[in-house]
C-alpha positions, 0 to 999 in steps of 0.5 A: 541540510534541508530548510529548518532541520535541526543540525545533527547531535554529533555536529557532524556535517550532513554532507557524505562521502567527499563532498566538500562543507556547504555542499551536499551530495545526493543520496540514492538507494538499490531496491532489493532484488534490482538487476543490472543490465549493461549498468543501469538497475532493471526493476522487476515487478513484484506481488505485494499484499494490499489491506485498505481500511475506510471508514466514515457515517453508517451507511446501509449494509445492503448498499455498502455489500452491492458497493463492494461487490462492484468494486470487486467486478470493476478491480478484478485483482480484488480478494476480500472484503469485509464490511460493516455499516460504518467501516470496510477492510479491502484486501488483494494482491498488487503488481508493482515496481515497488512498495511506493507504486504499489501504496499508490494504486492502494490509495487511489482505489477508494477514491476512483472507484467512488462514484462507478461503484457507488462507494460509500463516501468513507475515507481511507483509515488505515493501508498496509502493504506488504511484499509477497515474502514477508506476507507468507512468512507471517502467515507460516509463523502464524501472526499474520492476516490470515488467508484471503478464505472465502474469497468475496466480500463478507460482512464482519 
């Protein structure tokens, strides 16, 4: 059990499978769609849509639209963005490993590109990422983000 969790309500010990009491065994986990070749898991890359929301101290709009039209010639996979004064949302498409990788690059983007796009500096409010499947599925059922049109940067 790790330091300071509370023991489970059941009892039971937090050991699984045939470890024995006072020990405990590593869990491990297959991401879906993994294959495996010669026994060991070959992750393929995966599409993942990406929607990063900042916000922070109002900023001119003229200089939050240049900022995020940099970005967008400096992160070419970039699709949309809107933006206000005080706020922007960022949305794109990310080719990664995993949900982990992809959050990764996700939260990273504001911050590395700050100073070469001039960004305002916002902080990161708000980030979600979803597989391609699942982004598809919402847009057909007809709750989801809707399509990154026109693609570009846009004022809310």
């Amino acid at each position: 059990m790790r330091p300071g969790a509370a023991a489970s309500r059941g009892g039971a010990s937090p050991t699984l499978g045939s470890a024995r009491a006072g020990e405990e065994r590593a869990l491990t986990s297959v991401a879906a769609g993994d294959t495996y070749e010669g026994g060991e898991p070959v992750e393929q890359p995966r599409l993942w849509h990406v929607t990063l929301s900042v916000s922070g101290d109002e900023a001119p709009l003229k200089e939050v639209r240049r900022a995020l039209e940099q970005l967008a010639h400096d992160h070419p996979f970039l699709l949309t963005s809107r933006y206000a004064n005080d706020h922007a949302e960022i949305r794109y498409w990310e080719e990664a490993r995993d949900l982990h990788d992809a959050a990764a690059v996700a939260l990273r983007l504001w911050g590395e590109h700050r100073q070469t796009a001039q960004l305002p500096p916002w902080e990161i409010v708000g980030l979600e990422v979803i597989d391609r499947g699942t982004y598809h599925q919402r847009i057909a059922e007809g709750y989801g983000p809707l399509p990154a049109t026109p693609v570009g940067v846009h004022p809310f």
